[in-house]
C-alpha positions in Angstrom: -160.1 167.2 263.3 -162.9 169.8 263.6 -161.2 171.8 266.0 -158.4 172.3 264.0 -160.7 172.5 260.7 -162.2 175.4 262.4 -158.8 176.2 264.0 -157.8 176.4 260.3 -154.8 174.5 260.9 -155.9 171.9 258.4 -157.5 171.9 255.1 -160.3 169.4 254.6 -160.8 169.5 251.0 -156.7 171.0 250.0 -156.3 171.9 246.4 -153.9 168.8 244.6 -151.2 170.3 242.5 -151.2 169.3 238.9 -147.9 167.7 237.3 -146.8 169.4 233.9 -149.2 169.3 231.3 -146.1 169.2 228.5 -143.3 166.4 228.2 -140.1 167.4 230.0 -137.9 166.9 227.4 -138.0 170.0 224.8 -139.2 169.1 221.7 -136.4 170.7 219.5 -134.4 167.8 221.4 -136.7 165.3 220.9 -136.2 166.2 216.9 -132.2 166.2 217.3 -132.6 162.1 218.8 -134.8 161.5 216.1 -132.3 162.9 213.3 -129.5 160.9 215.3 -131.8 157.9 215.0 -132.4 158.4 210.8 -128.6 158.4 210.8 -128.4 154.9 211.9 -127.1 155.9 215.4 -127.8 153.3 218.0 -129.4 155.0 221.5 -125.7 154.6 223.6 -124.5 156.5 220.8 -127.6 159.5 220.2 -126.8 159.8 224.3 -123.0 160.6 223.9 -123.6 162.9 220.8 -126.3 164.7 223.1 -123.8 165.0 226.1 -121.4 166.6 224.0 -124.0 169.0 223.0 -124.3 169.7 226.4 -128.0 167.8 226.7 -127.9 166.0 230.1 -130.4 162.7 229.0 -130.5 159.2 230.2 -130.2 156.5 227.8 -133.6 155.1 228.7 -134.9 158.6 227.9 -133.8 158.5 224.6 -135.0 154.6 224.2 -138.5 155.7 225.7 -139.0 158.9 223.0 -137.3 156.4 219.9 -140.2 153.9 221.0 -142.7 156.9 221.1 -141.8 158.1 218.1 -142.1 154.6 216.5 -138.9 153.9 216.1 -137.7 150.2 217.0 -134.8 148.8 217.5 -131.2 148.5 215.5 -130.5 144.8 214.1 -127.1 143.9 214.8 -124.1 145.5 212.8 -120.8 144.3 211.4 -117.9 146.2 213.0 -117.4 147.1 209.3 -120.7 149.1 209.7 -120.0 150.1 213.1 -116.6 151.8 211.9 -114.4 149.3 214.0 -111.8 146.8 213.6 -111.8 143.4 215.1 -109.4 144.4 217.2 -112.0 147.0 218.9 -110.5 150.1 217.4 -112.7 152.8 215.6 -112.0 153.5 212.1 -110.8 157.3 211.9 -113.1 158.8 209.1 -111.7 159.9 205.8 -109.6 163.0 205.6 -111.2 166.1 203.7 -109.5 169.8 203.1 -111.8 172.3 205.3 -113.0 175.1 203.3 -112.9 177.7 206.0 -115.1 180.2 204.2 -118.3 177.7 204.8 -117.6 176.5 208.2 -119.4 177.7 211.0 -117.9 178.7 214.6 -117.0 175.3 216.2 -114.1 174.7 219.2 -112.2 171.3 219.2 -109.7 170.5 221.8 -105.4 170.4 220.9 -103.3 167.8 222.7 -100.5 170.4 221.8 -101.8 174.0 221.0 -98.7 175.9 221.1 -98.3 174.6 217.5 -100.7 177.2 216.2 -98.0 179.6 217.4 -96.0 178.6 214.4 -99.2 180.2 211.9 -98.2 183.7 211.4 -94.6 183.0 211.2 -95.6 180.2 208.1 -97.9 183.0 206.9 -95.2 185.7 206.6 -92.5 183.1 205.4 -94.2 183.2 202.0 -93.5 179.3 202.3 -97.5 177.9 201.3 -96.9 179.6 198.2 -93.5 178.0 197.4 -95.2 174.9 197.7 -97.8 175.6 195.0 -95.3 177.1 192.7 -93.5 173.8 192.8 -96.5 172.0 192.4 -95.9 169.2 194.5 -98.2 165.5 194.7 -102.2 166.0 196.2 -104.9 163.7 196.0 -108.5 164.4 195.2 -108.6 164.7 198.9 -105.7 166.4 199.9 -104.2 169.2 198.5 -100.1 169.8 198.5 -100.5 172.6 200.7 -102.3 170.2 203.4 -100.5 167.5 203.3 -97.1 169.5 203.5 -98.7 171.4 206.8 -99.4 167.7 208.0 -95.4 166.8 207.3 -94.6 170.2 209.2 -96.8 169.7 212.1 -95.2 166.3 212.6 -91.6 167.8 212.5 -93.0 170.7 214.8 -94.2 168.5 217.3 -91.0 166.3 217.7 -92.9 163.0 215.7 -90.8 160.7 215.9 -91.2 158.8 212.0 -94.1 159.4 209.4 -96.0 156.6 210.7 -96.6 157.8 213.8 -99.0 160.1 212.9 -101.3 157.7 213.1 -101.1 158.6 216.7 -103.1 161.4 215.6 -105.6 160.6 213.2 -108.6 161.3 216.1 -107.5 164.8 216.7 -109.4 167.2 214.4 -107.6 170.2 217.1 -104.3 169.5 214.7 -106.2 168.6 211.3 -107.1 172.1 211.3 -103.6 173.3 211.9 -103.4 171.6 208.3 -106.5 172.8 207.0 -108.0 169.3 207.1 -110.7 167.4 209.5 -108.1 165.4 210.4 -104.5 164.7 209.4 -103.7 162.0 207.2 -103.6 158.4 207.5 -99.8 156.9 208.0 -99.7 155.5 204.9 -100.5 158.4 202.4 -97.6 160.4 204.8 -95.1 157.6 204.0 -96.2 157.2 200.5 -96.2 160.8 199.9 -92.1 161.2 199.6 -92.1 158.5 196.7 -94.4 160.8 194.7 -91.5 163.7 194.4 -88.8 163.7 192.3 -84.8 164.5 193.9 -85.1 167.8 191.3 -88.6 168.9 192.5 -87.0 168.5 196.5 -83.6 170.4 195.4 -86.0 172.9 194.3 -88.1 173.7 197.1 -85.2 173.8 199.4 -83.4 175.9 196.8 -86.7 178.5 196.8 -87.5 178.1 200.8 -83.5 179.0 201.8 -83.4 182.3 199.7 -86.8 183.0 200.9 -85.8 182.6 204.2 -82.5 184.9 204.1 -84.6 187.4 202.7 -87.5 187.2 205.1 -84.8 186.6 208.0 -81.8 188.0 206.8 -80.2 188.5 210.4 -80.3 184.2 210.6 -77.7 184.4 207.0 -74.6 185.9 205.7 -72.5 185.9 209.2 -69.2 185.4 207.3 -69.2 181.9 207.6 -70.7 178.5 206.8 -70.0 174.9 208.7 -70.2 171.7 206.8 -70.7 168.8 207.8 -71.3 164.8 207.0 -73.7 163.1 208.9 -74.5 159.4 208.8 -77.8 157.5 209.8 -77.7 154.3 211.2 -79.9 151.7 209.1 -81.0 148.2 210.9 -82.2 146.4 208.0 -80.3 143.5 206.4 -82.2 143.8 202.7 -81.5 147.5 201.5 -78.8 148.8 199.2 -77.7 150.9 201.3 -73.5 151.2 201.7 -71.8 150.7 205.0 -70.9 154.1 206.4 -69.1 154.5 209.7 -71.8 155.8 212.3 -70.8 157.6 214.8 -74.0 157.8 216.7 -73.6 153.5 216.9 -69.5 154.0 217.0 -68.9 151.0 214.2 -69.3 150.8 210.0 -72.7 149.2 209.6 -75.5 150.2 206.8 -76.7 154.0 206.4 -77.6 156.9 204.8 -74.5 159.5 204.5 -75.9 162.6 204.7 -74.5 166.7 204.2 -75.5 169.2 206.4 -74.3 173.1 206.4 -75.4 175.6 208.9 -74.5 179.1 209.3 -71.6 180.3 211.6 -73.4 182.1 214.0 -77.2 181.8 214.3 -77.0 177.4 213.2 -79.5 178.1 211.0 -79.4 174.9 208.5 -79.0 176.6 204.8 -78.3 173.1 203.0 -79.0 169.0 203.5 -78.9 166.5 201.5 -79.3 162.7 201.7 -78.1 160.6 198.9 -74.7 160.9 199.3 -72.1 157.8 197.7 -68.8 157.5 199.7 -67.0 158.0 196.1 -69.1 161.1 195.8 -68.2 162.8 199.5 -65.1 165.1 198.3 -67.1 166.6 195.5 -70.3 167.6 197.6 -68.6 170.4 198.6 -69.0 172.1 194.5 -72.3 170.9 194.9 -72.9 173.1 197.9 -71.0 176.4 196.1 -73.4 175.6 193.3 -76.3 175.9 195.0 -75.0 178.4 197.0 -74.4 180.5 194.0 -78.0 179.8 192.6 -79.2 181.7 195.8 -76.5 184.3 196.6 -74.8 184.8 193.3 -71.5 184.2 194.6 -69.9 182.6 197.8 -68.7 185.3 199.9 -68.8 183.5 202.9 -65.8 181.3 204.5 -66.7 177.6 204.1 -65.5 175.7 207.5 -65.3 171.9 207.4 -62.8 169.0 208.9 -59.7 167.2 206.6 -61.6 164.6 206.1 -64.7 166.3 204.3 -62.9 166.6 200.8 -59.5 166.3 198.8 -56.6 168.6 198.0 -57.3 168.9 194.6 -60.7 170.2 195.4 -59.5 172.7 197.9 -56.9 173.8 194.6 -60.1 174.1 192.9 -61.9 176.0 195.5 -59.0 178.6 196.0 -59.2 178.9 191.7 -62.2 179.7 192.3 -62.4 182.2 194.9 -64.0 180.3 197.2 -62.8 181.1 201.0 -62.5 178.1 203.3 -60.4 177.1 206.4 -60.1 173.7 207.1 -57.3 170.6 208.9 -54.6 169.1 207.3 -54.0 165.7 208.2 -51.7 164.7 211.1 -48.6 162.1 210.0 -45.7 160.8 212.2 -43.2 163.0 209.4 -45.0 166.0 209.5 -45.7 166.2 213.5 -41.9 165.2 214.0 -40.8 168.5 211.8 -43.0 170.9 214.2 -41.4 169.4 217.6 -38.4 170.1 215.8 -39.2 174.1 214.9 -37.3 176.2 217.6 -39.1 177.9 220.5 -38.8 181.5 219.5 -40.9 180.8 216.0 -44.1 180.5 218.2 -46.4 183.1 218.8 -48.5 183.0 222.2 -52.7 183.9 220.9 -55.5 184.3 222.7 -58.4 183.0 221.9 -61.9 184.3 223.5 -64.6 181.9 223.9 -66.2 181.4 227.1 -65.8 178.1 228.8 -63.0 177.4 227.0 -60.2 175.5 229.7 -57.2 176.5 227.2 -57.6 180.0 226.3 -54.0 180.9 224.9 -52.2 178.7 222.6 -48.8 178.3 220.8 -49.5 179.0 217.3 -46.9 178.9 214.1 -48.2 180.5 210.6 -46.1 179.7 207.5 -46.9 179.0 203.8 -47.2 175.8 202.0 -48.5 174.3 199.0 -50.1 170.2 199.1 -49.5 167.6 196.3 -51.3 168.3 193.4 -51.9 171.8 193.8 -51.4 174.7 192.1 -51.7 177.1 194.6 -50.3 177.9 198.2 -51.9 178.0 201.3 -51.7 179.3 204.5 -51.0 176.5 207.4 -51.3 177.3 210.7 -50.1 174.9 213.4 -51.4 175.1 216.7 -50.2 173.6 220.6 -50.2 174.0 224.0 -54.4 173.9 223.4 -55.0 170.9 225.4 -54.6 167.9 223.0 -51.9 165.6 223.2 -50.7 166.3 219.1 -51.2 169.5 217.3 -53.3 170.8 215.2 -52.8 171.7 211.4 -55.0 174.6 210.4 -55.7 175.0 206.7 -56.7 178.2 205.0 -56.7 180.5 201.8 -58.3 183.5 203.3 -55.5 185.4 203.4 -57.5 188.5 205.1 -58.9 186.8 208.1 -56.2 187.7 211.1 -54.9 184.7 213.0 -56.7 184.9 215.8 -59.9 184.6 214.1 -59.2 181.7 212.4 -58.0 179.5 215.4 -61.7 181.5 216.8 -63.3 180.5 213.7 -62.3 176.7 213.4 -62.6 176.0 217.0 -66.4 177.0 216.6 -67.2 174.0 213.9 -68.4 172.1 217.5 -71.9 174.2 216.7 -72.9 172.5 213.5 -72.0 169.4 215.9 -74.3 170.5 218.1 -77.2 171.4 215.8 -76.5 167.8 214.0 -77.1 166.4 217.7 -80.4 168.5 218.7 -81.7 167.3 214.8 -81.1 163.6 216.4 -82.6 164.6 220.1 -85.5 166.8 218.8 -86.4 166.1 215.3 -85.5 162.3 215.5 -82.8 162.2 212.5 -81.5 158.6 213.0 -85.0 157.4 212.4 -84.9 156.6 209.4 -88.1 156.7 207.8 -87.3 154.6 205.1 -84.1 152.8 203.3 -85.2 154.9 200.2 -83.4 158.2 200.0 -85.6 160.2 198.5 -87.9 159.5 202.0 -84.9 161.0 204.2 -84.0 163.8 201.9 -88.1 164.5 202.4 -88.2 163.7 206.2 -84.6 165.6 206.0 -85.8 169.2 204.2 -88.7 169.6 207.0 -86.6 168.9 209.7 -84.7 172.0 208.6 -87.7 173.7 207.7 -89.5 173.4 211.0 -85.9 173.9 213.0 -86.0 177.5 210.9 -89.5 178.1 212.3 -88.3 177.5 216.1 -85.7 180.0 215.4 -87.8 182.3 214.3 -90.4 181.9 217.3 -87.4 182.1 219.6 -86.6 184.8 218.5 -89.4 186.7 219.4 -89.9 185.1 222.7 -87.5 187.8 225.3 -85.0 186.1 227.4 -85.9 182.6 225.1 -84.1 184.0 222.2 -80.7 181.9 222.6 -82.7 178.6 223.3 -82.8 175.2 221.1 -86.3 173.7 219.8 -86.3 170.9 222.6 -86.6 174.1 225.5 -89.1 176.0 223.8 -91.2 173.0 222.3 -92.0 172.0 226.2 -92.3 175.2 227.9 -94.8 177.2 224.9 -95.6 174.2 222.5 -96.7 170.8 224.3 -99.2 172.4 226.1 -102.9 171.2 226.0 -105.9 173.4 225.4 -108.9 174.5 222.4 -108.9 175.9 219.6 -112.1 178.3 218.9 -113.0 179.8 215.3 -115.4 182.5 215.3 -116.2 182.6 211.9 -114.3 185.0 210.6 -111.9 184.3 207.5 -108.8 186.7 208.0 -107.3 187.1 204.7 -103.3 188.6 205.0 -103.0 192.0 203.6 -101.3 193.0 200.8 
């Protein structure tokens, strides 16, 4: 040991190193578990709300600085207390409007973030405005503006019924979509409906369509306008609702009849309604040029719709009128015995060009007639050789339209089909939300809202444009991911 002392390869009397002279954990942290503590937070709980601060602390840390700082421990609380049920499940805290001009920059995580997408397009619509000027139900809580974003987001996000926002309820990334902490409970959103009147939803549909063909005229006006009855199948055995053959179920059993009209060309829904009467069906259709009327001033378009959809007498009424439509007559053993009997060289050979179509030229034989109980003549044109075993009696009083555009015109009605099928695939339509009708006309009018705002975003998205809610919902919508706000209020020019 000398030798090497003297080798100075060891130190005899080495210096010892003095630990820190300071705690380790900061003291601005030690006053944020203290706070946490005052706020009746138990320690597993102070350590979660420190981990999401991005404070890396064990829990016996935190107990040892509590018991430093004189702090003992937490009697026992009631799940009532705790914010739980019995069932285990934590209370979701009471919804509150955010008032974005006092909030400071946060970031909160969105299950589906492509909604926010939809903001400018609800921005420029005009729509939040509409919905003040038609001052619909809010809560001290909740405004009308909020909880009409909440019914939108739902519709936006394929929800399936009102009550399944619940789903929801812990996900502050799509409360602020709504302006609120987080959306509402399921119970305000199926309540909410009752608390309108059928003239204050007329309305807003009324003021939201003629806003919409003026922000997006290109979506309106194409010439034509498909109608449409739909009916939703109900499985209760109490309501008042009549039977109604459903189509979707293929038997007469209990549902809502609804009316649907889109446009010709872009599907765009223009019209719904849900509290239809089967003794009422045949007259929707002056409903509709009504309304209509109260948004365009007169009906210059050419109303589509099958024989079934209304009565003679109205379509006398219509013509009176000078309201365009084309439509079927209906098919009796008389009437299809007369056309086998008309001679070969009365037929007319027509082409008809829409892609994918098997039977592309057709027999066709125009003439004029006039139905019981009218007044004035129509044109009937009766089509073969198009694939179907019987043929087919076209209906109009558009006497401008050349033939071939009417056989084009009528064998496009299969889109409103087709839009009535992605409302059922997408936006859920036969779930009924309630047996009440002025629930489904509500659940109904932002179904066709939010399908307008999927148009709308579609068509802005190149290559995307032709494509239906269900495609662009899971390829820019459903997508997980944060929401930051900086601070910063923008406020829309103008």
């Amino acid at each position: 040991m000398l030798r090497d002392a003297k080798a100075r390869k060891i130190e005899l009397f080495p210096v010892v190193q003095k630990g820190p002279q300071h705690k380790r954990t900061p003291s601005d942290v030690q006053k944020k578990i203290i706070a946490y503590r005052k706020q009746r937070l138990s320690t597993p709980d102070i350590q979660f709300r420190l981990t999401q601060d991005g404070i890396d602390l064990s829990v016996s840390t935190v107990e040892r600085i509590l018991k430093q700082a004189g702090f003992g421990k937490l009697k026992r609380r009631t799940n009532k207390e705790l914010g739980k049920t019995r069932d285990g499940k934590i209370i979701a805290e009471r919804t509150q409007e955010l008032n974005f001009t006092e909030l400071e920059k946060f970031h909160v995580d969105c299950p589906s973030v492509g909604v926010f997408f939809f903001i400018p397009y609800i921005l420029e619509s005009g729509i939040l405005d509409l919905i003040k000027e038609c001052k619909l139900p809010e809560s001290s809580d909740i405004g009308a503006t909020q909880a009409c974003l909440s019914m939108l987001l739902l519709k936006l996000i394929g929800g399936k019924r009102l009550s399944h926002i619940g789903s929801y309820d812990k996900e502050p990334g799509l409360g602020v979509f709504a302006g609120l902490n987080i959306l509402p409970k399921p119970t305000y959103m199926c309540t909410y409906s009752c608390r309108c009147s059928e003239q204050q939803l007329m309305d807003l549909q009324q003021k939201v369509v003629s806003l919409f063909h003026k922000k997006y005229p290109a979506f309106y006006g194409n010439g034509f306008i498909n109608l449409d009855f739909h009916s939703i199948p109900h499985h209760g055995d109490e309501s008042e609702m009549e039977k109604v053959w459903c189509g979707a179920k293929g038997k007469t059993m209990k549902g809502a009849n609804t009316i649907f009209a889109s446009d010709g060309i872009s599907n765009a829904i223009v019209y719904t309604r849900a509290d239809v009467l089967r003794r009422e069906e045949a007259n929707e259709i002056n409903k509709f040029v009504e309304y209509w009327k109260s948004i365009k001033e007169n009906v210059a378009e050419t109303l589509v719709f099958d024989c079934k959809f209304t009565t003679y007498r109205i379509l006398d009424d219509l013509t009176q009128r000078k309201v365009k439509f084309v439509t079927l007559r209906k098919r009796y053993a008389r009437l299809i015995k007369e056309t086998r009997e008309l001679p070969r060289g009365v037929w007319k050979k027509i082409y008809v060009p829409i892609p994918k179509r098997k039977y592309k030229r057709v027999s066709v034989y125009e003439s004029q007639l006039r139905l019981k109980d009218c007044k004035s003549s129509f044109r009937q044109i009766i089509v073969k050789d198009h694939g179907r075993s019987e043929p087919t009696f076209i209906v109009t009083n558009n006497t401008e339209l050349p033939l071939q555009s009417i056989l084009e015109v009528y064998a496009k009605r299969w889109r409103i089909e087709n839009k009535l099928a992605e409302l059922v695939a997408f936006f859920n339509l036969n779930a009924l939300s309630s047996p009440l009708m002025i629930r489904i006309h509500f659940d109904i009018l932002w179904s066709m809202i939010a399908d307008t705002f999927y148009h709308r975003l579609a068509n802005d998205l190149r290559r995307f444009e032709n494509n239906l809610a269900p495609t662009i919902f899971k390829k820019f919508i459903d997508v997980p991911g944060r929401v930051v706000y900086d601070g910063k209020l923008m406020c829309p020019a103008g």
